[in-house]
DOGUVO-171939 format. One line per 10 residues: number of its first residue (from 1); their letters; for each residue x, y, z of C-alpha. Coordinates in Angstrom, 1 decimal, padded with zeros to 4 digits. Example, Ala and Ser with C-alpha at 12.3 -4.5 7.8 and 13.67 -1.06 7.14 Angstrom:
2
1	as	012.3:-004.5:007.8 | 013.7:-001.1:007.1 $
This chain:
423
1	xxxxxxxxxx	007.0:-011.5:-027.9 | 006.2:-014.3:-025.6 | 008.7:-017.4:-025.6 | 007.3:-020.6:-027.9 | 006.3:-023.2:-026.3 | 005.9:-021.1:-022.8 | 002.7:-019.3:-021.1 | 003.5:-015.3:-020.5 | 002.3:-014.6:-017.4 | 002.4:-010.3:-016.6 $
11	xxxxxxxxxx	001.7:-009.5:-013.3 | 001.0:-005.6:-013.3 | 002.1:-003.8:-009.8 | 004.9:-004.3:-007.9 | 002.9:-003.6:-004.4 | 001.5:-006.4:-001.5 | -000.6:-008.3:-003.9 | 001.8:-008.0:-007.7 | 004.8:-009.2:-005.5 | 002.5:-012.0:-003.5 $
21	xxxxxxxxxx	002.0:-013.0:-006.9 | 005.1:-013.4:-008.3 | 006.6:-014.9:-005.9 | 003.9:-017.5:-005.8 | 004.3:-018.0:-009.5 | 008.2:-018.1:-009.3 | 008.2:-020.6:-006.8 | 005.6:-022.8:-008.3 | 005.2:-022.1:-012.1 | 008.5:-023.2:-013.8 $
31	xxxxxxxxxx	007.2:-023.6:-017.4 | 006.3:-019.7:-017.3 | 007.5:-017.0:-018.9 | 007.0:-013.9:-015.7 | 007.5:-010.1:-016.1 | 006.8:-008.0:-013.0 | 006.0:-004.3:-014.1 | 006.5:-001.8:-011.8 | 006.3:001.5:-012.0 | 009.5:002.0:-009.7 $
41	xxxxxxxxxx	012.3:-000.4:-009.1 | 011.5:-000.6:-005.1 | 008.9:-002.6:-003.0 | 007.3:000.0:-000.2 | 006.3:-001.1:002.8 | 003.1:001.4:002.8 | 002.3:000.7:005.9 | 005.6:002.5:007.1 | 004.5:005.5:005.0 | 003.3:007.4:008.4 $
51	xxxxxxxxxx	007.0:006.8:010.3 | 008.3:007.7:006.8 | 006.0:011.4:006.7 | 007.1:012.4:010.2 | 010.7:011.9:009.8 | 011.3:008.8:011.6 | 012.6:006.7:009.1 | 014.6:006.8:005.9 | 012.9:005.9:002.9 | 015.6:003.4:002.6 $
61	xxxxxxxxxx	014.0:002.0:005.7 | 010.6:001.1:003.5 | 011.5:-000.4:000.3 | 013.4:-003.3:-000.9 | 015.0:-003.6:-004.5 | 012.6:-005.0:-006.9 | 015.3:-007.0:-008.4 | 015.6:-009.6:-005.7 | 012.3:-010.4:-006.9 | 013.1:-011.3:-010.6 $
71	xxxxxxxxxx	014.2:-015.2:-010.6 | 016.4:-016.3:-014.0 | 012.5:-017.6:-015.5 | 011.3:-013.7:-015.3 | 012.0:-010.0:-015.7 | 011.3:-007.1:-014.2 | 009.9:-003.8:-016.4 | 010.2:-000.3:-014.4 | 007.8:001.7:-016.1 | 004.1:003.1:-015.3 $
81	xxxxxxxxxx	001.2:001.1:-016.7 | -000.9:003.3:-018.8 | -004.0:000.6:-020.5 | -005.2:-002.8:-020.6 | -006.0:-003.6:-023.8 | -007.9:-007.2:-023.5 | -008.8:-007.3:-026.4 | -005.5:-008.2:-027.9 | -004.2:-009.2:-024.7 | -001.7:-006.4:-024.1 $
91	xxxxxxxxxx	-000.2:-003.9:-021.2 | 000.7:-001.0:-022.6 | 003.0:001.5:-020.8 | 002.8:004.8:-020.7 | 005.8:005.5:-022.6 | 003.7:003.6:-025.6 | 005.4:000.2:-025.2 | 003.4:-002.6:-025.3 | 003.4:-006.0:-023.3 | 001.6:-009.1:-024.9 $
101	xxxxxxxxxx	000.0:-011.8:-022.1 | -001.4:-014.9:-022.1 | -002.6:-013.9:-018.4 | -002.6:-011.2:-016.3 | -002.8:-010.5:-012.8 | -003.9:-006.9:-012.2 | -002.2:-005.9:-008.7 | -002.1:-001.3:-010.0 | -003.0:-000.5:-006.8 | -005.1:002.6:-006.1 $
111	xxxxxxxxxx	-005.0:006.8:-005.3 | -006.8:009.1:-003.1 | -010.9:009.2:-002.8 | -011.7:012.8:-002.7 | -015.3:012.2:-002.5 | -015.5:015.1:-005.1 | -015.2:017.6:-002.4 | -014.7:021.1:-003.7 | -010.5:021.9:-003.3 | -009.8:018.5:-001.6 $
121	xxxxxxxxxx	-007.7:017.2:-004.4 | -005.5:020.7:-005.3 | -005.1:021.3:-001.5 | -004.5:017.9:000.0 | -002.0:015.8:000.2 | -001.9:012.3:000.1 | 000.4:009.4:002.0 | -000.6:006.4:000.0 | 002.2:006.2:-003.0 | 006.2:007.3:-002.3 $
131	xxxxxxxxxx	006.4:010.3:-004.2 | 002.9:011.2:-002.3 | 004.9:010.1:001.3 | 008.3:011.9:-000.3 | 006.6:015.2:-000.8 | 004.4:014.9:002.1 | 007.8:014.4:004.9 | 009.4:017.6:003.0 | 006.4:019.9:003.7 | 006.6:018.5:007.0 $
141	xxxxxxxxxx	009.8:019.1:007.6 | 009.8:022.7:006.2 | 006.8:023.4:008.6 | 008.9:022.6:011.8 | 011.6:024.4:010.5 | 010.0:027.5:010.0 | 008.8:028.0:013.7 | 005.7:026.8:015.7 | 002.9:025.7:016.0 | 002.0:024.5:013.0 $
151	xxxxxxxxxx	-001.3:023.7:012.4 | -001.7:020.1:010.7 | -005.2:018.9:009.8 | -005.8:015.0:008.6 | -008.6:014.2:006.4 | -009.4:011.2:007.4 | -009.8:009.0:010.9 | -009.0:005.4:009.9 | -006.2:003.8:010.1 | -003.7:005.7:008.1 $
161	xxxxxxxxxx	-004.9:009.6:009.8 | -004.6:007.9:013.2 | -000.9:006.5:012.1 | -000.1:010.2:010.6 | -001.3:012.0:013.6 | 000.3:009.5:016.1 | 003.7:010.1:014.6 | 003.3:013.2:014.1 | 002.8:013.8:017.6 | 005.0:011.7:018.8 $
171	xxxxxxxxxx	008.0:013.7:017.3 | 006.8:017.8:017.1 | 005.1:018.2:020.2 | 005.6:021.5:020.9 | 005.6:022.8:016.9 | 002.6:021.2:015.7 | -001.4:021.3:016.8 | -002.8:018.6:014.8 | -006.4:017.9:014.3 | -007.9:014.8:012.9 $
181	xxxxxxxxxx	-011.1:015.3:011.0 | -013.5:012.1:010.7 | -016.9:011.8:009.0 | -017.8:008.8:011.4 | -019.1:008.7:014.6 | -016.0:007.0:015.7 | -012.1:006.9:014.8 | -010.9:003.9:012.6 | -014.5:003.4:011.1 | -014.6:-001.1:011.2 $
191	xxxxxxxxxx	-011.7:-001.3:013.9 | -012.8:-003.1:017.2 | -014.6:000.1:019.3 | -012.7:-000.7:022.5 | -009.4:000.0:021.0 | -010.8:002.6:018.7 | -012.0:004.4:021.6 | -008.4:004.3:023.4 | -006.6:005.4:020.7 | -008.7:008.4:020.4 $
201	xxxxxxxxxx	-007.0:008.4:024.4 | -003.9:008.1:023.2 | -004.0:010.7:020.8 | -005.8:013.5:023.2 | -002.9:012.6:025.5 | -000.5:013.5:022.8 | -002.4:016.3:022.2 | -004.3:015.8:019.4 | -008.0:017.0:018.7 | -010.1:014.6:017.1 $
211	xxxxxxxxxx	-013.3:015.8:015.5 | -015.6:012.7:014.4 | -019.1:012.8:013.1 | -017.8:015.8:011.3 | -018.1:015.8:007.2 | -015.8:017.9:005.1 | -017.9:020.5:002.7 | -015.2:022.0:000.9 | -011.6:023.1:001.2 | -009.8:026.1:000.4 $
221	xxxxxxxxxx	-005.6:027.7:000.3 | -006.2:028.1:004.1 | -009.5:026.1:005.9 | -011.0:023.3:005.9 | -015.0:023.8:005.3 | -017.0:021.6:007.6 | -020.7:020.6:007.5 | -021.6:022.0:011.4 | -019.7:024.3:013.3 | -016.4:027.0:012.2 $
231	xxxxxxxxxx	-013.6:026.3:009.4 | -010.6:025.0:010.6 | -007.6:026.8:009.5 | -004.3:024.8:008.5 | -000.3:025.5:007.3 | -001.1:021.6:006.1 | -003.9:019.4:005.0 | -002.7:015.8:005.2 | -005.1:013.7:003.0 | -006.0:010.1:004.6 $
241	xxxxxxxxxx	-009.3:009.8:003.4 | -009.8:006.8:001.6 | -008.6:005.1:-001.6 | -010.2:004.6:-005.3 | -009.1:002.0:-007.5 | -006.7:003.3:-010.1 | -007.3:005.4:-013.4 | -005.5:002.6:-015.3 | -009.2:000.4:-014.7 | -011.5:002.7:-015.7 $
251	xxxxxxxxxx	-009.7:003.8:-018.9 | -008.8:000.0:-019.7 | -012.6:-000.8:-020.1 | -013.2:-003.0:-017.5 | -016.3:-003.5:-015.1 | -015.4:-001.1:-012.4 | -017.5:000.1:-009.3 | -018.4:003.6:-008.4 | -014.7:003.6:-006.4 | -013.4:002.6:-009.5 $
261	xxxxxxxxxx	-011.9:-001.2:-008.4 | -012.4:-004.3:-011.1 | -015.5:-006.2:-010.1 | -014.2:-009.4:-009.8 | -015.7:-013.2:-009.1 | -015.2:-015.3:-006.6 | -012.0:-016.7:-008.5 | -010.6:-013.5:-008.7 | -010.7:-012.9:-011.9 | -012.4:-009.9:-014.1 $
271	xxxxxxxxxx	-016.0:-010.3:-014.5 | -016.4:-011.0:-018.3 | -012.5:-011.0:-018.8 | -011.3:-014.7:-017.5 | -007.8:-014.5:-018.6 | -007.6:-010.8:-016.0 | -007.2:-012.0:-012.3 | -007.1:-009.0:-010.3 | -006.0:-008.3:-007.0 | -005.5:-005.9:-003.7 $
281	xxxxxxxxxx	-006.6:-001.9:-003.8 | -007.9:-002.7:-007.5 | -010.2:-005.5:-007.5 | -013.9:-004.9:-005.5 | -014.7:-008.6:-004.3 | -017.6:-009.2:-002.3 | -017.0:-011.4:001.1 | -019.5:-013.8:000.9 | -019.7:-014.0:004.5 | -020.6:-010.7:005.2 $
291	xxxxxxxxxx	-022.0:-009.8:001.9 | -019.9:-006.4:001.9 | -016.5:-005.2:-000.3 | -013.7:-005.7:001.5 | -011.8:-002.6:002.1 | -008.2:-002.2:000.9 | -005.4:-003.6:003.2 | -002.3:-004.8:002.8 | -003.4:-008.1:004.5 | -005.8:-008.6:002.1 $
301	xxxxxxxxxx	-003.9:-007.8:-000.4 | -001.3:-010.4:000.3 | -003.6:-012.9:000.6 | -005.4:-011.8:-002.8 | -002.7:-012.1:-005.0 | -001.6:-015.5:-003.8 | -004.8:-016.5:-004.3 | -005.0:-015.5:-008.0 | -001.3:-017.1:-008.8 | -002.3:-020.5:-007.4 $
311	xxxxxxxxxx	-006.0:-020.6:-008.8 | -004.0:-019.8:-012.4 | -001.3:-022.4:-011.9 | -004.6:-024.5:-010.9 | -005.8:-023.6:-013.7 | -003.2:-024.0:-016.4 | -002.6:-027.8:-014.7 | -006.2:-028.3:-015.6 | -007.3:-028.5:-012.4 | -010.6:-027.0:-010.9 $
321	xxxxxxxxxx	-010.0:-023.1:-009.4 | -011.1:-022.0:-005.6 | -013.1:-019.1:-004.5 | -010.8:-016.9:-002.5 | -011.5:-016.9:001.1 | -010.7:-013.8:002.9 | -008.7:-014.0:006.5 | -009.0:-011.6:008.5 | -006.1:-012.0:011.0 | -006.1:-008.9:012.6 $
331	xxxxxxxxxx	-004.8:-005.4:012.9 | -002.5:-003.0:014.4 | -002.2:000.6:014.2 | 001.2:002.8:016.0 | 000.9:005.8:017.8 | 004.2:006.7:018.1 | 006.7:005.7:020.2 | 005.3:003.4:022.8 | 001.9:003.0:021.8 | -000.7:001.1:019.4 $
341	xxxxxxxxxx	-003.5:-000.6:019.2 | -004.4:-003.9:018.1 | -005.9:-007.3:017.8 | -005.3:-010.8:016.3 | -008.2:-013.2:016.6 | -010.0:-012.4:019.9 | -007.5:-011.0:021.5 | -006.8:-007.3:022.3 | -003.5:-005.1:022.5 | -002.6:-002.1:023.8 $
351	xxxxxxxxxx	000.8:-000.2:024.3 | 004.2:-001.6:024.5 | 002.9:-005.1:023.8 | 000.8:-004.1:020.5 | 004.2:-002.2:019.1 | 006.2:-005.1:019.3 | 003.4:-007.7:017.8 | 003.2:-005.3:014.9 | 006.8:-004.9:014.6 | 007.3:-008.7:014.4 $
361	xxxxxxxxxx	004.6:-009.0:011.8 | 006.5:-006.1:009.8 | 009.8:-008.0:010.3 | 008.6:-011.3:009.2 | 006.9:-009.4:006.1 | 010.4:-007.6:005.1 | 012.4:-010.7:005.6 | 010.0:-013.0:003.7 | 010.4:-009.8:000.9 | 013.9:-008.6:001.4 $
371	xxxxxxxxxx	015.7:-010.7:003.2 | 017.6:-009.4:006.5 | 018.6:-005.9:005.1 | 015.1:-004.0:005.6 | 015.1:-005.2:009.1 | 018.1:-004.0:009.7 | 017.6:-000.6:007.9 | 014.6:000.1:009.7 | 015.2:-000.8:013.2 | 019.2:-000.6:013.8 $
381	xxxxxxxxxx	021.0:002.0:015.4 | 021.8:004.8:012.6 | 025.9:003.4:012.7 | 024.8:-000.2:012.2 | 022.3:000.7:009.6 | 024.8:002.2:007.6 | 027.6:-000.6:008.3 | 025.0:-003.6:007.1 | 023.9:-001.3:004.0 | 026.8:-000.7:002.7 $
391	xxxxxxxxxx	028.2:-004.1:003.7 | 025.6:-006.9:003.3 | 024.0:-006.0:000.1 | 022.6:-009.1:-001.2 | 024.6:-010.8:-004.4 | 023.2:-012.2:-007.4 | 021.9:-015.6:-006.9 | 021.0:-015.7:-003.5 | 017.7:-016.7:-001.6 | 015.4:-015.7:-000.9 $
401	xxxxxxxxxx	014.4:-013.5:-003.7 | 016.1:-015.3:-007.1 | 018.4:-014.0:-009.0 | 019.3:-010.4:-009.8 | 018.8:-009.8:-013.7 | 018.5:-006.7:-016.0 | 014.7:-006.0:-017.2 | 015.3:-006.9:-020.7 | 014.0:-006.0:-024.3 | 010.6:-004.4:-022.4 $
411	xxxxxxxxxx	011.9:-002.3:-020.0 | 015.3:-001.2:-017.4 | 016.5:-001.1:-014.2 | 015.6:002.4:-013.4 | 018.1:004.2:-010.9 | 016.7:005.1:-007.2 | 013.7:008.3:-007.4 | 015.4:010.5:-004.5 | -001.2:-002.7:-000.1 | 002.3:-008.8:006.4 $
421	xxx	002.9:-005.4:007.9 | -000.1:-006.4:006.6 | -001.5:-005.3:009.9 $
């Protein structure tokens, strides 16, 4: 039960925008009583997911433990979030256990769109969630094992299917022939053309075939059904279609949009439930500017679930709440090895100078997260990854990240399972 005397705040996800939010709330919010539910006890860099897929980095390369997260004034609750009931004002997990909130800040995440094409769901598989990226680098690596080529297709030409394919690549050049399959008339659908256009290039190069303006029918065990033109056969069908909001939404009884995200206002919040901010992959929020839903990015979702946390504290101190503001910085996408893509403001990256922009934004992302030991784990030499893991793990009551605290009455610590690289 919440504390007397003290405002419960839950923030629900422990992705870009759930641990944006925390922190914020941590930092700023000393009266509060915080949980942070997660349904694992790690932080993924998902935008890593792609390196993770072809075997280019250890998953302990693209997570951070939750519990750096969880300052003395809050606790962290491993388990899967099953409902909201609003009603009442609880989070119930799926094991049955319940949560009771004054507020809550929504931050589930989402899954896979399958557009409800025939076979996409029981053949495909997805990168977006670590056991997703898990699964997906074993069936890789069993594939490259077992003799080439391979043939790889990807569902999907936007930024996450370019990322796959360009790793992919990048590492089995002689023991897979990849193809990347895009509805659009163009790779990375919304990216700036110009470097859309070279890293379709880049990929070619690599040898990659890229079919655009060509619409997925139907899937079955061994092809890919296409609109125009023959079935492409496959050994793997990599999933990077799109993303829906999650199930949790939909079966909590919340306004949600035909891709199943929260409608939202411009405060954030639930339309119809004020005390339910919602933020990143699950909330649909309408930029003013452009009258359009944002898509789902990590970027944004950083910036969304700050937003919600200060317009609550705003809130709770009485004081008037802002409509969020979207920035879009920019964005980068790898290719593997040497080469990505990319833009900040008006200005335009290619190559060697693009990988080591996006880099630094990933650093400065893990460190603001994690602290030094992500960096280290993901770009050291293997002998000096190993030496600072097994040397520098961070201590109890160090910065940044609070203090490291068992989960409590509502939830544990759950043992390792084995949404700024916000670009």
């Amino acid at each position: 039960m919440p504390e007397a005397g003290r405002t419960r705040v839950v923030v629900a996800g422990g992705g870009y925008a759930g641990l944006s939010a925390f922190g914020e709330l941590a930092d700023r919010g000393p009266r509060l009583e915080l949980l942070l539910v997660s349904a694992t006890p790690y932080h993924y860099f998902v935008t890593e997911f792609p390196a993770l897929v072809a075997g280019g980095v250890e998953e302990e390369g693209v997570r951070v433990s939750l519990r750096r997260f969880v300052a003395a004034r809050g606790r962290l609750v491993v388990g899967s979030v099953d409902r909201v009931e609003p009603g009442p004002r609880r989070l119930v997990l799926a094991g049955g256990e319940s949560l009771p909130y004054d507020y809550l800040i929504l931050a589930v995440g989402g899954e896979a769109e399958f557009f409800r094409i025939p076979g996409a769901r029981e053949h495909g598989l997805e990168v977006g969630n670590p056991a997703a990226a898990r699964q997906l680098a074993a069936r890789v690596a069993g594939l490259v094992e077992g003799g080439g080529p391979r043939r790889v297709v990807i569902a999907g030409g936007g930024l996450t299917g370019v990322e796959v394919a360009g790793e992919l690549a990048e590492r089995y050049p002689d023991r897979l022939q990849i193809t990347v399959v895009e509805a659009a008339p163009a790779l990375m659908p919304g990216f700036d053309p110009i470097l859309a256009r070279e890293a379709q290039r880049v990929l070619e190069e690599k040898g990659v075939r890229v079919r655009t303006g060509t619409k997925i029918v139907s899937v079955d065990p061994a092809h890919v059904h296409v609109e125009q033109g023959p079935a492409l056969p496959y050994d793997l069908l990599v999933w990077a279609g799109g993303v829906r909001g999650s199930p949790v939404l939909a079966r909590s009884g919340l306004p949600v949009t035909p891709r199943g995200r929260v409608k939202v206002d411009p405060l954030l919040r639930a339309e119809g439930f004020p005390e339910i901010y919602v933020a990143g992959d699950a909330a649909s929020f309408t930029d003013p500017a452009t009258g359009q839903e944002l898509p789902p990015s990590a970027q944004l979702a950083v910036q969304m679930g700050r937003h919600a946390a200060r317009n609550l504290l705003r809130r709770l101190a009485g004081r008037d709440e802002v409509p969020f503001q979207p920035r879009l910085l920019g964005a980068f996408a790898t290719l593997g090895g040497r080469e990505a893509v990319g833009y900040v403001g008006a200005g335009r990256f290619t190559g060697l100078p693009a990988v080591v922009i996006k880099r630094l934004i990933e650093a400065h992302h893990a460190v603001e997260t994690g602290g030094l030991i992500p960096v280290l784990a993901r770009y050291a030499r293997p002998w000096a990854r190993r030496l600072a893991l097994r040397t520098l793990r961070p201590r109890p009551g160090l910065r940044p990240g609070g203090l490291e605290v068992a989960a409590g009455e509502n939830g544990r610590i759950a043992p390792s399972p084995g949404e700024v690289s916000p670009a």
